[in-house]
C-alpha positions as CSV (number, residue, x, y, z in Angstrom):
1,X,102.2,85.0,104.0
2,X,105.2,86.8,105.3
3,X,106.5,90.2,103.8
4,X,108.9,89.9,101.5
5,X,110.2,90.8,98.2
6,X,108.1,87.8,95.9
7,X,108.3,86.9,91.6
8,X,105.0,86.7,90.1
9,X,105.9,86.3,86.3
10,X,109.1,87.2,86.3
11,X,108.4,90.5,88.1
12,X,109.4,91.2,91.7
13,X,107.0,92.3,93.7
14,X,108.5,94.9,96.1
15,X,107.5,95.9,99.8
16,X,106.8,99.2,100.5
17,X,108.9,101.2,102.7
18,X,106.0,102.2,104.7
19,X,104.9,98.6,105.3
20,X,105.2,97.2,108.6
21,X,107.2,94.2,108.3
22,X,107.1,92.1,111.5
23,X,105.7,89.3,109.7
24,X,102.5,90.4,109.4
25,X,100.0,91.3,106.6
26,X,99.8,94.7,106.4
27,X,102.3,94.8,103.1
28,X,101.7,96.8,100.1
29,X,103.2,95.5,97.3
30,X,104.6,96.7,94.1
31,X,106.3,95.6,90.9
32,X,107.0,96.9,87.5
33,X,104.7,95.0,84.8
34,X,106.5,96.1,81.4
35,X,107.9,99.2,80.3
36,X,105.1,101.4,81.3
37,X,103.0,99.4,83.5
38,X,102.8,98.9,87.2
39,X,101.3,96.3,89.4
40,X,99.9,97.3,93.1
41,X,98.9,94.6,95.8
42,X,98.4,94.3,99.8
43,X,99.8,91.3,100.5
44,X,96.9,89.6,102.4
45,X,94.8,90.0,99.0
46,X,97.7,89.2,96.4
47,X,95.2,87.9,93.4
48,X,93.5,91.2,93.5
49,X,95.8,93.5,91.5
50,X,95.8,97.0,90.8
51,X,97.5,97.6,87.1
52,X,98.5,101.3,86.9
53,X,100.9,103.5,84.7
54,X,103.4,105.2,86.6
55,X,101.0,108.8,86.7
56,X,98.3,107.1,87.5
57,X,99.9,106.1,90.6
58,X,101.5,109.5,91.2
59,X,98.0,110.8,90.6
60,X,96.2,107.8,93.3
61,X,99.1,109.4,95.8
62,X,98.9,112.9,95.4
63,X,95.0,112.5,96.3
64,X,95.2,110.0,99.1
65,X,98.0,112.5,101.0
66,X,95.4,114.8,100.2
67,X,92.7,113.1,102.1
68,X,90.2,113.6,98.9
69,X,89.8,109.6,99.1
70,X,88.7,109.5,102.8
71,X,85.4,108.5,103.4
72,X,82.8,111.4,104.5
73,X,81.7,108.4,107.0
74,X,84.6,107.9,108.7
75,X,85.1,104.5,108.1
């Protein structure tokens, strides 16, 4: 499945910026899901969704830039 800006319900679901988009998988995905929800995919995985509010996801951010969701292992 190619990147690309998809409708799932009437809601666009939106590349991210960040993706790279050479065709490949390695997409993630968002689109707005009423007036305060949002919806979060990768694009090789689209029927598992991530349903957010918009500070949840500015809170999931703030910690991944802040490397508290690496794994200890490595991996």
């Amino acid at each position: 499945m190619p990147c690309e800006e998809r409708h799932v319900s009437g809601s666009p679901w939106t590349k991210s910026s960040f993706s790279s988009g050479q065709g490949n998988h390695d997409c993630v995905e968002i689109a707005a899901s009423g007036a305060s929800t949002l919806r979060l995919r990768e694009s090789d995985e689209p029927g598992t969704v991530l349903i957010l509010t918009p500070a949840a996801l500015r809170s999931l951010l703030a910690r991944a830039r802040s490397g508290h969701l690496d794994s200890p292992s490595g991996r």
